[in-house]
C-alpha positions as CSV (number, residue, x, y, z in Angstrom):
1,X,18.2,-0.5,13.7
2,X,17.1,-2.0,10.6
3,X,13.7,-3.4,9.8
4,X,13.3,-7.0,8.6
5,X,10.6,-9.5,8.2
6,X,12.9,-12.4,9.2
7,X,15.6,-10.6,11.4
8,X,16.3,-7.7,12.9
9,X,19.9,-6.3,12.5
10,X,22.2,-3.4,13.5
11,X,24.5,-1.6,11.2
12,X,27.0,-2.4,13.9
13,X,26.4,-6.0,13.7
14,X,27.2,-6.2,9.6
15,X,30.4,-4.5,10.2
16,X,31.5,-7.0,12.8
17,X,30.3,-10.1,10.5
18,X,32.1,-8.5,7.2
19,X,35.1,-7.9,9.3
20,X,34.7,-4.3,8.4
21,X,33.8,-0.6,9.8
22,X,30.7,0.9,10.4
23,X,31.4,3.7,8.7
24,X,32.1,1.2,5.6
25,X,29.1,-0.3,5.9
26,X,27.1,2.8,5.9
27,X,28.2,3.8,2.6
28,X,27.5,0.5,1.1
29,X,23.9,0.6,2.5
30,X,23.2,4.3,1.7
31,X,25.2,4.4,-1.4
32,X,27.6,7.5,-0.8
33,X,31.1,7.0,-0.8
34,X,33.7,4.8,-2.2
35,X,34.1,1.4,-1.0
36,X,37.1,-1.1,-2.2
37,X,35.7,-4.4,-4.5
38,X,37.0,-6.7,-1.7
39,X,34.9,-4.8,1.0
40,X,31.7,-3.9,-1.4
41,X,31.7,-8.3,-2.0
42,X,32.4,-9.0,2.0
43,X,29.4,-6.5,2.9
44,X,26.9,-7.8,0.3
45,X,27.1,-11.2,1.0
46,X,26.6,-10.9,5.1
47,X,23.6,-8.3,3.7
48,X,22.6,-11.3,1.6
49,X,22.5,-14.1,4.4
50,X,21.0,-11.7,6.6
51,X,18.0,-10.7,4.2
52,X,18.4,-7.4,5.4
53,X,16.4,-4.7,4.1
54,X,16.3,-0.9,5.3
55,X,13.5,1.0,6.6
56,X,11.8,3.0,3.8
57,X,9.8,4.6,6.3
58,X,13.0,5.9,7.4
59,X,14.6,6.7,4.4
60,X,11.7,8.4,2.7
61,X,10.6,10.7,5.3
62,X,14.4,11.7,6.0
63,X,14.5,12.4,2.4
64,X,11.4,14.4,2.0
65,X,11.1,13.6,-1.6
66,X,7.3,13.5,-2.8
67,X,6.5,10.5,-5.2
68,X,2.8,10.5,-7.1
69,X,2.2,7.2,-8.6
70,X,-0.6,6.7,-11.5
71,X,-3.2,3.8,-11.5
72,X,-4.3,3.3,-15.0
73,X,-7.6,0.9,-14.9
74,X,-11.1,0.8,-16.2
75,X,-13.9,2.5,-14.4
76,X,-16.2,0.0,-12.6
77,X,-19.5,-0.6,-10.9
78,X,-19.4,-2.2,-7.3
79,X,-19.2,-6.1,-8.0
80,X,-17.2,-5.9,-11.0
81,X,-14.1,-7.8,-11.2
82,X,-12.3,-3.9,-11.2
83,X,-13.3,-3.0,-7.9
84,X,-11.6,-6.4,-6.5
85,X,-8.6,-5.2,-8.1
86,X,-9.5,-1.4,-6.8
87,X,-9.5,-2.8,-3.3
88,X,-5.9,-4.2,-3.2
89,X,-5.4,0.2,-5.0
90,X,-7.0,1.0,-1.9
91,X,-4.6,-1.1,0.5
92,X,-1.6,-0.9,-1.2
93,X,-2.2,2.8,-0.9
94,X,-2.8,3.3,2.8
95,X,0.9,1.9,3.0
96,X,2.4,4.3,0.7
97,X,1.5,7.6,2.3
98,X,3.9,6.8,5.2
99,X,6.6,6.5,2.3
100,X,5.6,10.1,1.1
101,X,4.1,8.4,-2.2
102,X,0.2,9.5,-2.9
103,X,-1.5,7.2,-5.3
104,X,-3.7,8.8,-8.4
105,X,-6.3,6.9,-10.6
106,X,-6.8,7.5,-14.1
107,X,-10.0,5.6,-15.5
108,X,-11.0,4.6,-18.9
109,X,-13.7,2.6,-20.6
110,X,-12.6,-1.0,-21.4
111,X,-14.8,-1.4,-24.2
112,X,-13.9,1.9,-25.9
113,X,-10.7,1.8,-27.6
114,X,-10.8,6.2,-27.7
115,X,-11.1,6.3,-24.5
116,X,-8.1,4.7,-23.7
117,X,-6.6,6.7,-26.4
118,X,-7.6,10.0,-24.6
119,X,-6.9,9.5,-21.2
120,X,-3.0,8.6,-22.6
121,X,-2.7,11.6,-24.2
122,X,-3.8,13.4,-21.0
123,X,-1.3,11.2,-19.3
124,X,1.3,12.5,-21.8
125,X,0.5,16.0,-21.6
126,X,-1.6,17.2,-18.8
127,X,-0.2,14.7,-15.9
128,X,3.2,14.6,-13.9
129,X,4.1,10.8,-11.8
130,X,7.3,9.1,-11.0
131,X,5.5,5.8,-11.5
132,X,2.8,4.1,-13.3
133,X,0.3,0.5,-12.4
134,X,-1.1,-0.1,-16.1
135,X,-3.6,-2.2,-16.7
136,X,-2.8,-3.7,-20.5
137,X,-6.3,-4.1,-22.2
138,X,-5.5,-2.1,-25.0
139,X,-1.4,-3.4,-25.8
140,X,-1.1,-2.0,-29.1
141,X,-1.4,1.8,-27.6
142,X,0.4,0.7,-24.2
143,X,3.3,-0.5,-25.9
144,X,4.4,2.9,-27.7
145,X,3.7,4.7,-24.4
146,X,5.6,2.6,-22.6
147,X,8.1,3.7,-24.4
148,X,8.3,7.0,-23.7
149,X,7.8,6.1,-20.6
150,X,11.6,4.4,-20.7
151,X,12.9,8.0,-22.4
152,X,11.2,9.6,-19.7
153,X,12.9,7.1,-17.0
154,X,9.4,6.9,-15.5
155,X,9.1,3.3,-14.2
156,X,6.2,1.1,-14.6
157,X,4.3,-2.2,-13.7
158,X,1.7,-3.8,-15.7
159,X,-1.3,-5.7,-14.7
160,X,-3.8,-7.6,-16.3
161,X,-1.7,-8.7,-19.2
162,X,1.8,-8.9,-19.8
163,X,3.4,-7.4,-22.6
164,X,6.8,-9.1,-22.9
165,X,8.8,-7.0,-25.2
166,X,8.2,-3.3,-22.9
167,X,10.5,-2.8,-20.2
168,X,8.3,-3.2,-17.2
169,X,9.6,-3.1,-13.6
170,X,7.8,-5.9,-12.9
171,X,4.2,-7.7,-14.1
172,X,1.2,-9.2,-11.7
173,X,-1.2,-11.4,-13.6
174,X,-1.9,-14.4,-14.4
175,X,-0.3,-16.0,-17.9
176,X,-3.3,-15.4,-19.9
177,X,-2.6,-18.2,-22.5
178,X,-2.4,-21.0,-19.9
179,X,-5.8,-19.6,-18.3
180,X,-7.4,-20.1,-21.6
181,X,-5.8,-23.8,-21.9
182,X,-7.0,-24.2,-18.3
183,X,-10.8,-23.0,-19.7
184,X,-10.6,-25.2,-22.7
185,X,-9.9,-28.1,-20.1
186,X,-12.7,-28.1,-17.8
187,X,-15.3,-27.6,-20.9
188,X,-13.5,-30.1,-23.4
189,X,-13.1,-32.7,-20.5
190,X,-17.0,-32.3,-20.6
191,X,-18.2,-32.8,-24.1
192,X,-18.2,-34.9,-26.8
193,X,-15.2,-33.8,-29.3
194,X,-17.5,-33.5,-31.9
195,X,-19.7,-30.8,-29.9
196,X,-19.5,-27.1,-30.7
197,X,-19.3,-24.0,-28.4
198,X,-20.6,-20.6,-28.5
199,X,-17.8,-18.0,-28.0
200,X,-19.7,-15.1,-25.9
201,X,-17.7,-11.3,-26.9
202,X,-18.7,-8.3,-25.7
203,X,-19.0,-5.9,-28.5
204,X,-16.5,-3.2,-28.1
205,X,-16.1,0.4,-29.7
206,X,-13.1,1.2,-31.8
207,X,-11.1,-2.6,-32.2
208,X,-11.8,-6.8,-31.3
209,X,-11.5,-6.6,-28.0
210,X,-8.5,-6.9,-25.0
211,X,-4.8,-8.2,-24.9
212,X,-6.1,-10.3,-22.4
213,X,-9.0,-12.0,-23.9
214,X,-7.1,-12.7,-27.5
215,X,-4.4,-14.7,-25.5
216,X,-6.9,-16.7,-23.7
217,X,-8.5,-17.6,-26.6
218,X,-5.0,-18.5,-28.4
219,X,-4.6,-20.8,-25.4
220,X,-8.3,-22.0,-25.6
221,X,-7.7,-23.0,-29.3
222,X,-4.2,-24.5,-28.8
223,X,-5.6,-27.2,-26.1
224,X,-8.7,-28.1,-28.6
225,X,-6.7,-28.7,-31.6
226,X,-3.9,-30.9,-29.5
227,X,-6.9,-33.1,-28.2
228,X,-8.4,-33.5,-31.8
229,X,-11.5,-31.3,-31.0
230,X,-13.6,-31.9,-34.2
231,X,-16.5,-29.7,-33.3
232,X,-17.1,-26.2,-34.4
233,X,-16.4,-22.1,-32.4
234,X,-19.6,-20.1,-33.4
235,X,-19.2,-16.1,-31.6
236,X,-21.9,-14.9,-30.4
237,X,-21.6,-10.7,-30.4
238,X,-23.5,-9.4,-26.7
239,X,-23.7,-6.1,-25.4
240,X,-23.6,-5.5,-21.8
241,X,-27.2,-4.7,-20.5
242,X,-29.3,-5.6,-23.6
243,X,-30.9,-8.7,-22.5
244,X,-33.4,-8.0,-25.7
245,X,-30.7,-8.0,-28.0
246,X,-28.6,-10.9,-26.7
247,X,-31.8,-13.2,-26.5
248,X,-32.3,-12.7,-30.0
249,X,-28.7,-13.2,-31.2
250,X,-28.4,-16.3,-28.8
251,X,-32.0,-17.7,-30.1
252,X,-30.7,-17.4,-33.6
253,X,-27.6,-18.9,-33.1
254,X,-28.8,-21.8,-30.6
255,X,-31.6,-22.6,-33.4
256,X,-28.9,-23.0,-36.4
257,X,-26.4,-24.7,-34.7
258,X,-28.0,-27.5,-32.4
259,X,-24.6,-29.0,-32.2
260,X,-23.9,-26.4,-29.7
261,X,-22.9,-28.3,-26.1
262,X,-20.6,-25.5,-24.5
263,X,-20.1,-22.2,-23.9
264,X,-17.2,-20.0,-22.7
265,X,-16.3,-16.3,-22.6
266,X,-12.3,-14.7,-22.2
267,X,-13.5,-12.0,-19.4
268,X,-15.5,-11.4,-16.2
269,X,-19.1,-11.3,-18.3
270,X,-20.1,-15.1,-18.6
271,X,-23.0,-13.8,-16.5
272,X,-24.7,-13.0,-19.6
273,X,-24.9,-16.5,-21.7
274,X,-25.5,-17.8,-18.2
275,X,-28.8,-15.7,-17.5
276,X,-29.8,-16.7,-21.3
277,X,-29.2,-20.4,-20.4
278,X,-31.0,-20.1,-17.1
279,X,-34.1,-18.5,-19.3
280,X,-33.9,-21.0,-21.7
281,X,-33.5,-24.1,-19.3
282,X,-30.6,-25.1,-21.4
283,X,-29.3,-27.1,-18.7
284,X,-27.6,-29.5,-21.3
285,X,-25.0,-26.8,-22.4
286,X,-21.5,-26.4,-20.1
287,X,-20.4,-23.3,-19.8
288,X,-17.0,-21.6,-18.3
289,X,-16.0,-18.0,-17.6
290,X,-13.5,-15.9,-15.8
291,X,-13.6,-14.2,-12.4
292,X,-15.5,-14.3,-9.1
293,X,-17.8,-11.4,-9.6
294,X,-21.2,-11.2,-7.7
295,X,-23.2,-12.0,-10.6
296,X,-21.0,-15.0,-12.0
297,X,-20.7,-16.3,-8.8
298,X,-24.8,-16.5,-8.1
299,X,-24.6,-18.3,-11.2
300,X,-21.8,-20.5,-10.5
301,X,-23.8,-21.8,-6.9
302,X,-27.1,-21.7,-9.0
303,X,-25.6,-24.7,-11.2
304,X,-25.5,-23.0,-14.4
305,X,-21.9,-22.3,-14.9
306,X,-19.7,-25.2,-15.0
307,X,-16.8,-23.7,-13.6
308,X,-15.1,-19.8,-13.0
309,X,-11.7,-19.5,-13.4
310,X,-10.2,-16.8,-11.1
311,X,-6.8,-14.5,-10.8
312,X,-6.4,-12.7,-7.8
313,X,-7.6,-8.6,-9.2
314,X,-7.2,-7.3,-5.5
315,X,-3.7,-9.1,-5.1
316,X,-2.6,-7.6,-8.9
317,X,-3.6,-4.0,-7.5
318,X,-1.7,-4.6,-4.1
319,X,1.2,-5.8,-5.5
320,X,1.7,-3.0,-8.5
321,X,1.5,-0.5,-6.1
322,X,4.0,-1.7,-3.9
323,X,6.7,-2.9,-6.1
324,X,6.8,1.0,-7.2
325,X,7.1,2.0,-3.6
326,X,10.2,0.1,-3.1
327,X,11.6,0.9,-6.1
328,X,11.1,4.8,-5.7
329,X,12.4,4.7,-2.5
330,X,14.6,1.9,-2.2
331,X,15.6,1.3,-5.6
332,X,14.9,-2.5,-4.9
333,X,13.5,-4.7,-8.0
334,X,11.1,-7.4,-7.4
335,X,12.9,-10.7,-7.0
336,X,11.7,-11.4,-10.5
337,X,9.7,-9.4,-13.6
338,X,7.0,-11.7,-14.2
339,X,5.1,-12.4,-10.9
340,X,1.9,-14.7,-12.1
341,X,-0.9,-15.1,-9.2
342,X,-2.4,-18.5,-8.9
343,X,-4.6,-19.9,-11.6
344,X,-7.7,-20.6,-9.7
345,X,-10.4,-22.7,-10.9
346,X,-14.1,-22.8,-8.7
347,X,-16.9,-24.3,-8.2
348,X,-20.1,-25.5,-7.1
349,X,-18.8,-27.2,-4.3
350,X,-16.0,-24.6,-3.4
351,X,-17.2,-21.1,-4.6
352,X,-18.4,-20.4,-0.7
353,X,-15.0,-21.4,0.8
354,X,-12.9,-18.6,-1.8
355,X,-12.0,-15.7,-0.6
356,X,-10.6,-13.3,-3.3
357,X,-7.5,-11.5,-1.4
358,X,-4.2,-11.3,-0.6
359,X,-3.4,-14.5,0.6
């Protein structure tokens, strides 16, 4: 009996639709044996109509083959956007012990180019998998280590980011360049053109920042300079958890450039410019950010962000994971590489009806 979301099918019944033997049909489906052209085309197409798909519960444990897949993310606190993405690690997970795959997490720090640097190198030396979930913040080291990755014939899903010219089994995210047109949108739409906006970066260790964030901002600047934005970008350089130092850097910039009407950062810390606004009473300055984490959330319902724009972390995770199961056990591809998740855009008036799963 084979297991199917949409039907349930015997062997016996695909022989006697493909007008062939069981025995045939066997081979085809477990790929041992020869099998003529004219019966190979009869029994993939009635596999086709039916949708069918085997049992990898079956087939793995009858194999007994042991899979490890590695997680590559950055470490997190509890309410940061990588523990949403963690969560759908956590699910995805549960499901893949009963196909004899265990799941291992390698962690770096996002804002430390070395340590990404380090933990590949363990990955390359130290560490044996049959599969890897990437997260792409730092593309120009993921890129040769994919790779070797290919010459190893080590299969691999990226998240986060894509990275178009690696050979990736498949990629969750959303398209980073139409999330920042999507950010320019809601805070142009808003402002005079001849306003300028404050560009809130994180100061990280070692090079100027994610993949991620640099193609938002390419999008960002594409949609200003089709509309004929005449104003000015100032960037403001933060550090997470230095509300000392940010005030200052935020005074001095607010206090040289009253022009300033809007504000946006490319990652899941807008929480920042939006506790220096909420300080300040600034309520004349829009500003937009990325992801539905506790903080930027409060600050979202509180009125002081404009908008959040949201991609699904927990859906990314959930998805990675599984594409690898069914590939290392299956040898089935997703349906297609690049898999984006809905660009979602909240609110005010909606934040409390969002729920940031699967669904």
């Amino acid at each position: 009996m084979a297991d199917n979301e949409n039907t349930t099918v015997r062997i016996v019944d695909i022989a006697r639709m493909a007008g062939v033997s069981v025995a045939t049909v066997d081979r085809v489906i477990h790929n041992r044996g020869k099998v003529s052209e004219e019966n190979l085309a009869r029994i993939n197409e009635v596999l086709r109509k039916v949708n069918y798909r085997p049992n990898l519960i079956a087939r793995s444990l009858a194999s007994g083959r042991q899979y490890t897949l590695a997680v590559v993310m950055p470490r997190f606190a509890q309410g940061e956007y990588w523990a949403d993405f963690d969560a759908g690690i956590v699910r995805a997970e549960a499901e893949a012990r009963r196909y004899n795959i265990s799941v291992r997490k390698f962690f770096f720090d996002q804002y430390d180019r070395a340590s990404f640097e380090k933990l590949l190198a363990e990955l390359r030396h130290d560490e044996a998998f049959d599969g890897a979930v990437i997260a792409t913040l730092f593309a120009e080291m993921v890129t040769p280590f994919a790779r070797e990755l290919d010459e190893r014939g080590i299969p691999y899903v990226f998240v986060d980011s894509n990275i178009p010219e690696c050979n990736q089994l498949a990629y969750f995210g959303t398209s980073s360049f139409d999330a920042g047109v999507v950010a320019a949108r809601l805070l142009s739409d808003r402002l005079d053109p001849g306003s300028d906006i404050v560009v809130g970066n994180i100061i990280h260790r070692g090079d100027g920042g994610s993949n991620q964030c640099r193609s938002r901002e390419e999008g960002f600047r594409s949609y200003l300079r089709e509309k004929g934005f005449r104003g000015k970008l100032h960037y403001a350089a933060l550090r997470l958890d230095d509300e000392g130092y940010n005030r200052e850097v935020l005074d001095e910039l607010f206090l040289r450039h009253p022009a300033i009407a809007g504000a946006v950062t490319f990652n899941s810390t807008c929480y920042i410019l939006a506790g220096y606004l909420a300080t300040r009473r600034r309520t004349d300055v829009r500003l937009v950010g990325y992801d539905v984490i506790r903080r930027n959330g409060q600050m979202l319902g509180a009125g002081v962000v404009t908008a959040l724009i949201a991609q699904r972390p927990e859906a990314q995770g959930y998805r990675g994971v599984m594409a690898l199961c069914e590939w290392l056990v299956e040898r089935r591809r997703p349906e297609t590489t690049v898999n984006h998740m809905p660009i979602d855009i909240l609110l005010k008036e909606n934040i409390q009806y969002y729920k940031n799963n699967l669904i």
